[in-house]
N, C-alpha and C positions, 0 to 999 in steps of 0.2 A: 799390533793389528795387521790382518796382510793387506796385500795390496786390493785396489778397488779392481783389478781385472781375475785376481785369484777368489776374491770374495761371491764375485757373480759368476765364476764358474762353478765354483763349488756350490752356492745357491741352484743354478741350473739344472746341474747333475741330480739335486736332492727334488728340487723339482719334475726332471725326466721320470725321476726311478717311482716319484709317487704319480702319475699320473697312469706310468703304465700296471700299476697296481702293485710292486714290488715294497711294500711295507715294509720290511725290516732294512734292506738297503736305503730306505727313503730315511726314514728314521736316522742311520748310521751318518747322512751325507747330512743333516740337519743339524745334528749333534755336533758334526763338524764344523760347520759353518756359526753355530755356536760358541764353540771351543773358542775359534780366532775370534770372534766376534759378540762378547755375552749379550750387547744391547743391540740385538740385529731383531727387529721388532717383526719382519715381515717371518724370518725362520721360524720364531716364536709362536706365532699365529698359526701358520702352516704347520707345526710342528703338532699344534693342539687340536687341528681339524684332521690329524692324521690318526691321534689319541681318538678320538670322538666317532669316527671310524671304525677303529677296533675296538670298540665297545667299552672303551679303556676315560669315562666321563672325568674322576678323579684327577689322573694325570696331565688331563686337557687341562680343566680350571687351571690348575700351577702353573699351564702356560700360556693360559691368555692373562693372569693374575701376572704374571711375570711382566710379558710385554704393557700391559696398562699401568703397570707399575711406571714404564716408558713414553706411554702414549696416552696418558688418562682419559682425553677428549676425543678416545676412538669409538664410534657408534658399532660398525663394527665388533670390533674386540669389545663392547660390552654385552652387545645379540650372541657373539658367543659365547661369551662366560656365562649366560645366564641360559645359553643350552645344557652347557657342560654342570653346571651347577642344578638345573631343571633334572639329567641324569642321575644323580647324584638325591633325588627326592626332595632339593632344598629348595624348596618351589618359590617361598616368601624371599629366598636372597634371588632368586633368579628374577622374583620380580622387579626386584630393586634396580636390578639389572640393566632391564627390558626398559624401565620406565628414567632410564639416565639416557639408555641409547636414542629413547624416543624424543626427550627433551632436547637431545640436540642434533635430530634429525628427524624433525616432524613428518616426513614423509618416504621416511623407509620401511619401507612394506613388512617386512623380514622380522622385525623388531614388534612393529605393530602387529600382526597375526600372533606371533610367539608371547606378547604381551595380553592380547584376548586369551588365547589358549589356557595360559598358566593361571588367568584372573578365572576362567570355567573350571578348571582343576582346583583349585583355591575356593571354590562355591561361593564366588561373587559371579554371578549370572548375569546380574543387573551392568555391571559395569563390560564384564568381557561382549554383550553383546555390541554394546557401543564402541571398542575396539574393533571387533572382527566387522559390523559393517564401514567401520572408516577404512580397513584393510581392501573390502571390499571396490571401496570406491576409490582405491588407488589398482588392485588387481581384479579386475571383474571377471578374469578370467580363471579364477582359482577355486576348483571345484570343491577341495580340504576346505578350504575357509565358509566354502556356504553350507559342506557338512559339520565343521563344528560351531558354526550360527544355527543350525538344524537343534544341534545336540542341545548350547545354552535354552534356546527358545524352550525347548522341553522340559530342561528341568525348572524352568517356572511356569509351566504349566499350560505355554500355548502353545497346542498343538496343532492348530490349524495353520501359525506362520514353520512350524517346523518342518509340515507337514511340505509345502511350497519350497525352503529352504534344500530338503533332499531332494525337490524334485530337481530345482535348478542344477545341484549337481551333478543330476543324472542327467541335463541337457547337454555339460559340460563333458560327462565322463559315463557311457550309457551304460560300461562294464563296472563302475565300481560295488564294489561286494557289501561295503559297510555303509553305502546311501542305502541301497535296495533291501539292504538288511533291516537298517532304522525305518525305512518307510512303509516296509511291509508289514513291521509291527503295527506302526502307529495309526495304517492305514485298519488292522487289525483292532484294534483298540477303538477308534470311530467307527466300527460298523461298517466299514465300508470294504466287505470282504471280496467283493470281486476286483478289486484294485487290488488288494492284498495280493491275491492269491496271481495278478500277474506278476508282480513284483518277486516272488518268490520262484514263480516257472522261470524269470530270468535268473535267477540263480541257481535256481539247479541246474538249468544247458548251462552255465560257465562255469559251475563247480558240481560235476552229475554222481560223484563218490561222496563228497558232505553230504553223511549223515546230519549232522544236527539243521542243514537247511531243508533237506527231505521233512524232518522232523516235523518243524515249523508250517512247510506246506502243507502234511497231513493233518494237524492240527486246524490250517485255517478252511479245509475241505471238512474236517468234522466240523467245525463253527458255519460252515455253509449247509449240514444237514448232508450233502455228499457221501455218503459214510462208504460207498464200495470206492473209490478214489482214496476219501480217507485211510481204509483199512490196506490200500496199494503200499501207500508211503510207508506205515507204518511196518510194513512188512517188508519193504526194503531197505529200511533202515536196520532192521535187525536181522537183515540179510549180509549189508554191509560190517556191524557190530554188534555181534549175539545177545552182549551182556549190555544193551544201552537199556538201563531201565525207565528212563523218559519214554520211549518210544513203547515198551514193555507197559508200562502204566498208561499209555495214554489210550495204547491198544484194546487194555481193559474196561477203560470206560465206554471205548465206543461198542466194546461186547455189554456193558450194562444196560446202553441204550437203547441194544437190539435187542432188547428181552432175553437175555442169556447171562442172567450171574452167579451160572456154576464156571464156566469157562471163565468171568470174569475174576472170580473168585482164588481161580489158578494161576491168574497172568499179576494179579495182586500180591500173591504168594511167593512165584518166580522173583517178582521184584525184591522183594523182603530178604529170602534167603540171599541174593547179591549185594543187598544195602541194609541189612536190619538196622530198622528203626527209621526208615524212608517216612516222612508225614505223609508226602501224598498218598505212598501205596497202604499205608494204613487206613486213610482216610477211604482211600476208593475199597478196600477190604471192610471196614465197616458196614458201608451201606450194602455192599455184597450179600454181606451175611443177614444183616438187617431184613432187606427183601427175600430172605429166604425165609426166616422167623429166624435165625438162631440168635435171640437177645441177648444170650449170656456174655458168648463172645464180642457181637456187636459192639454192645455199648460201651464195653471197656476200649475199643480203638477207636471209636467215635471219639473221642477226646483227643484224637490229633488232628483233630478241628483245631486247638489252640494252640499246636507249634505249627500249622499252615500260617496261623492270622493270629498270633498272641496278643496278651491283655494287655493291654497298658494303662488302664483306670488306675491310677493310683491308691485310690482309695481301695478298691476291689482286691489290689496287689497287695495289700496290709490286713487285710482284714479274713482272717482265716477261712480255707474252704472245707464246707459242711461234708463229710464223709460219712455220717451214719453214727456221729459222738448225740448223745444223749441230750435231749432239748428243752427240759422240762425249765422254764426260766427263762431260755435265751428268744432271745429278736434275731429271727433270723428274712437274711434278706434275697431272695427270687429274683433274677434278675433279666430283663431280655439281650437277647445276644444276637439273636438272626431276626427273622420273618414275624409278622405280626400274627401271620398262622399259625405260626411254631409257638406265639406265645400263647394262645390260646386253644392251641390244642395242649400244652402242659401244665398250664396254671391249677387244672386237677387237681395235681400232687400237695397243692396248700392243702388241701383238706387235711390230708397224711402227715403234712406237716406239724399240723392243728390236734391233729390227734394224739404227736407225739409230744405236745405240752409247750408247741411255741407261739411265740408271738410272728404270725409269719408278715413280714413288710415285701411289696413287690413293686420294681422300678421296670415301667414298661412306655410306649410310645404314646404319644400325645392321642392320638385316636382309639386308644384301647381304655384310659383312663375315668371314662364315665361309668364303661360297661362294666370294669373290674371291680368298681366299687361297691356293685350290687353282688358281691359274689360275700358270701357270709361267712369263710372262711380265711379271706384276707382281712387282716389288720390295718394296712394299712396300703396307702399309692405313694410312690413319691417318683418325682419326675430325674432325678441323677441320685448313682451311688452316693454321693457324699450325703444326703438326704436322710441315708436307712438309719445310720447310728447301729452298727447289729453286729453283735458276736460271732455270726458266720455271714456266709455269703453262698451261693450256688447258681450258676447257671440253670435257668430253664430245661434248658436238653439234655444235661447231664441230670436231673433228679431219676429220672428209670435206674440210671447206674446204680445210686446211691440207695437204691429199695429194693435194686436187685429183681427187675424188671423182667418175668417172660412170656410170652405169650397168657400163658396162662391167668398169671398175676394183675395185669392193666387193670388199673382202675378207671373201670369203664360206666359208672353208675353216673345217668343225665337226669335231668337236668343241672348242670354245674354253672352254668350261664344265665344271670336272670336279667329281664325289666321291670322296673319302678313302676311303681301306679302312674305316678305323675305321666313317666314319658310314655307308657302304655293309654294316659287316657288319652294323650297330645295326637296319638295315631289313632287311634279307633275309629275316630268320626268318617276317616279315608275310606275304610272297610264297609259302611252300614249300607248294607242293602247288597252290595256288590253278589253276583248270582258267576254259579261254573266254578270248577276246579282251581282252586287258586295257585299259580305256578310261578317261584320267582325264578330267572336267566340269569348268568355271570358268565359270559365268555371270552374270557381274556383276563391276565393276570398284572402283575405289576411290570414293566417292559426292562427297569433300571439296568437305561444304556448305558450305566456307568463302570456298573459290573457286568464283565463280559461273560464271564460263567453264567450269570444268574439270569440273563439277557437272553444268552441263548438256550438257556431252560424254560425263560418264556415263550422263546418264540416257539419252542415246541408243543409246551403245553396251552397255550392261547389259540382261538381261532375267530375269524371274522364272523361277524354278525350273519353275516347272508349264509355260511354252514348251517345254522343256527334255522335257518327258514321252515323247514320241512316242521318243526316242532310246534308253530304256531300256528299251524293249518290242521290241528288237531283240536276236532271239537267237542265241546263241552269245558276248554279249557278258558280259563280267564289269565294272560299271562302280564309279569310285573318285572322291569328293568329292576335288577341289584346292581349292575354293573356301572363301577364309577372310571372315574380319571380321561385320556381320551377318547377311550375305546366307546364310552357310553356315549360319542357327538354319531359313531355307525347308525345311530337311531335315525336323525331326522336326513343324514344322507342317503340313508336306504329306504328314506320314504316309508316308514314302522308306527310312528306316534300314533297313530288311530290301535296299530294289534297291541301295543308292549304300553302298558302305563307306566308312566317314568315319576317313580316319587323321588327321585334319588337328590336330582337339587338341594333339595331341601333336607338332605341328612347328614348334619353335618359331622356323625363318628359311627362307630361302631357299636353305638347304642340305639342310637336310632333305625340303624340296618337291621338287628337284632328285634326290634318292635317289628317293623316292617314284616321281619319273619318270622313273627310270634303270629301272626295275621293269615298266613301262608298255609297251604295244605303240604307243599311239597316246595323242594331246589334245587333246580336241575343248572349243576354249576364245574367249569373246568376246578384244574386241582388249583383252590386258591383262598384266600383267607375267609370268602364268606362259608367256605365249606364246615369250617372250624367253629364259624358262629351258630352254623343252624345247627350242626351237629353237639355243641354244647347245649344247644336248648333242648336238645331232643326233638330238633324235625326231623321228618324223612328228608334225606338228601340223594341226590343220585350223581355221581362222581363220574365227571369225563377227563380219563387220567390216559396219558399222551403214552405211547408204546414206551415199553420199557421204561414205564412209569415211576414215581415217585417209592422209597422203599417204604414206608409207614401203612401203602395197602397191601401189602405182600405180591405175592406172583400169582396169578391166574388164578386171584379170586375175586367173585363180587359182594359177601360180607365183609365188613373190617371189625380188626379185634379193638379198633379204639372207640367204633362207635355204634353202636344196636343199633342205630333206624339207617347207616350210610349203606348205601348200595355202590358197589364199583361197577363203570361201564366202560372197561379197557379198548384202545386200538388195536388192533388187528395187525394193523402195517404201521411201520412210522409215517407219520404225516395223514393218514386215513383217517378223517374225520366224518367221512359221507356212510360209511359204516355204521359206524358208531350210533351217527343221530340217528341211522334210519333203526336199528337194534330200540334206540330211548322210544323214540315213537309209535312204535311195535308194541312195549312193555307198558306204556305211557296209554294207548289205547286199552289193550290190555286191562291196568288198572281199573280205568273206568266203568270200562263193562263188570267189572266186579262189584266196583262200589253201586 
């Protein structure tokens, strides 16, 4: 053993040469001081934080496993070996680690954060949260720990304390890139886009060449409706990175939007040829073509609907899908997948189904389930796959595929939608005597803030009650609220109940809405599920479909090929609704003086 004045200089040295960042010499005088000395517990340590360093996790553990070998009871040397082991992916021994260091030093911070951390990597949420805030309440000034108490809170699902969580960070740390990054989403995700989109300008002034935060901005400008801002971003983004097909696809959509899906159709394509087999750009290529009419092609990349959002019904996943095999015998089962619109704009196809010799069974939403049972070509309802018992299976929206769907071919023959005597006498009494034109309202769609796509499709195609005004000051008409959920309380806040009769209370599915517009002359309704019920009965409907509207009406028409009595009344401009009504009112007059 050397002496105790050779030992700490040679220590010293190995310490100078790592501090001034000289690695390999620090290393060499460690080694040394090792050589003389193998149980020298501090070299060890230091030698392992120098490994830990150079990226080198492996060779750490050995030597903080070394010196604990020496020191068992080091809090310490066990926060590091259970870094170095953390490195290393061995998450479960590093907790072991973490949770000896904490035991015998209940308030070392170091240990405790590292311990939450590893327990949120590990997808115990429940418990790392309750670490990182005791970490907290030893370091309240640690802006990482109130970002990853952000990130726990998230993955169980609150996002309102996460949401607080990054902000605190950012009080802490106003530059950091991955609070403002997580909060902008999340702020994103709540609706809450003009927080968002500050959160985001902060990141582009301190990262103004990331693409992918450009990205994310341009996005939360297209989710505000902003679309020349939006189309900026996106166009900078692939200023900076030609081939970003994120930015290329998202570009396309907001060309869908703008009533343009030839161009969109191109930026769909561009993507494709860079990623063949992209789901989204297939997906946003579908509906391209879709609103052009080219059904052939469409519907066959409509189906990367299901690697966007795959099945996981178990049962569904077992049970063969229906491709055009022969049916004479078999139970086959329909099944919904999107919109209660979607389901009842396709349930058609049972007829076809019927025709080709099967027993057709259809799993559809609790409020479709009255109406569908009057339908004389469904067998049967049942409320989940596992229910049908059936030889094949098919999505709803995939059946066009499967029949080889084009323009031409829609099976467009109504009434496909009926009402019962019964519920049909249940409403009649409402109707006797009632004088004028009878006109049912729907303006506004389903909002579900849950789905951010699908949210802000409503908020496009939806509009307040008070747009809506110009239409009930037309006379000779007698008009009738369809409009449910909350959009239908705009009645008595706009002070309406004397012009708009509101049966609606009282209906409690899509059967009774369906009576209600058996009753009706006419429905003048945005694009949403009542448009599908009146249009299955064969009323007139008159469709107020948001710019660069939905693909199912095609492009710059007012016939639709799904339905003989719908009339389409397109925007003109995105968001111009004052158009639009005054065009229905116009037409709407019009009408009468006819009849």
């Amino acid at each position: 053993m050397p002496a105790p004045n050779h030992a700490f200089a040679l220590m010293q040295k190995a310490v100078d040469f790592h501090r001034q960042g000289n690695m390999p010499e620090a290393e060499q005088s460690y080694r040394a001081v090792l050589a003389a000395d193998p149980r020298h517990v501090d070299a060890l340590r230091l030698l392992g934080g120098l490994y830990m360093q150079s990226n080198e996790p492996g060779r750490a553990a050995d030597c903080f496993e070394q010196a604990l070998a020496l020191a068992p009871d080091h809090p310490e040397l066990l926060n590091n070996l259970g870094v170095a082991l953390y490195g290393q992916g061995r998450r479960e021994e590093a907790l072991a680690r973490y949770r000896q260091a904490v035991r015998l030093a209940p308030e070392f911070g170091d240990a405790i954060d590292n311990l939450g951390t590893t327990l949120l990597a590990c997808g115990k949420p429940d418990e790392a949260i309750a670490w990182l805030q005791r970490s907290l309440q030893l370091r309240p000034g640690n802006a990482q720990t109130y970002i990853r108490l952000g990130h726990a809170c998230r993955t169980q699902g609150q996002k309102a304390e996460a949401i607080e969580h990054y902000r605190r960070a950012l009080n802490l740390a106003p530059e950091n890139a991955e609070a403002l990054t997580h909060l902008g989403n999340l702020l994103r995700e709540a609706g809450q886009s003009e927080e968002a989109c500050a959160a985001y300008r902060r990141l582009v002034a301190l990262q103004p060449q990331n693409a992918n935060i450009r990205l994310n901005l341009g996005t939360i400008f297209h989710d505000m409706g902003k679309t020349a801002e939006a189309m900026e971003h996106y166009d900078e983004v692939l200023r900076l990175e030609p081939h970003a097909t994120g930015a290329i696809v998202s570009r396309a959509g907001l060309l869908m939007e703008s009533d343009r899906p030839e161009e969109a159709h191109k930026g769909y394509e561009q993507a494709l040829r860079l990623n063949p087999g992209l789901a989204d750009a297939e997906w946003g290529k579908a509906l391209a073509l879709l609103a052009l009419g080219d059904y052939a092609e469409g519907w066959k990349l409509y189906e990367a609907r299901f690697a966007r959002r795959p099945i996981r019904d178990p049962v569904l996943l077992a049970t063969p899908r229906w491709r055009g095999e022969d049916l004479r015998g078999k139970r086959l089962l329909i099944w919904g997948e999107q919109g209660l619109g979607d389901m009842l704009q396709f349930v058609r196809y049972a007829g076809l189904c019927i025709n080709r010799g099967a027993a057709v069974i259809v799993q559809c939403q609790p409020a479709l389930r009255r109406l569908l049972r009057n339908c004389p070509f469904i067998d049967e309802i049942v409320a989940t796959p596992a229910e049908g018992r059936c030889d094949y299976q098919i999505p709803a929206m995939s059946l066009p595929l499967a029949f080889g769907t084009t323009l031409e071919t829609i099976p467009k023959d109504t009434p496909y939608l009926f009402v019962d005597q019964d519920t049909r006498r249940k409403w009649t009494p409402r109707f006797a005597g009632a004088e004028g034109f009878k006109v049912g309202l729907v303006w506004a769609g389903n909002p579900r803030k849950n789905q951010i796509e699908a949210h802000i499709t409503d908020r496009q195609r939806s509009m307040a009650l008070e747009a809506m005004k110009p239409l009930l000051d037309v006379p000779g008409c007698r008009f009738y609220n369809l409009q449910k959920g909350a959009a239908a309380d705009e009645i008595a806040v706009d002070g309406l109940g004397a012009r708009l009769i509101d049966y609606m209370p009282e209906a409690g599915d899509f059967l009774d809405t369906a009576a209600i517009i058996e009753h009706l002359d006419l429905v003048i309704s945005v694009d949403t599920s009542v448009v599908h019920v009146a249009g299955g009965l064969g009323k007139p409907v008159w469709v107020l479909s948001r710019f660069g509207g939905c693909w199912r009406w095609l492009r710059n028409r007012e016939a639709s090929p799904w339905y003989p009595a719908v009339r389409v009344f397109g925007q003109t401009a995105l968001g111009d609704w004052e158009h639009c009504i005054e065009k229905v009112c116009l037409t709407l007059r019009e009408r009468l003086l006819v009849s």
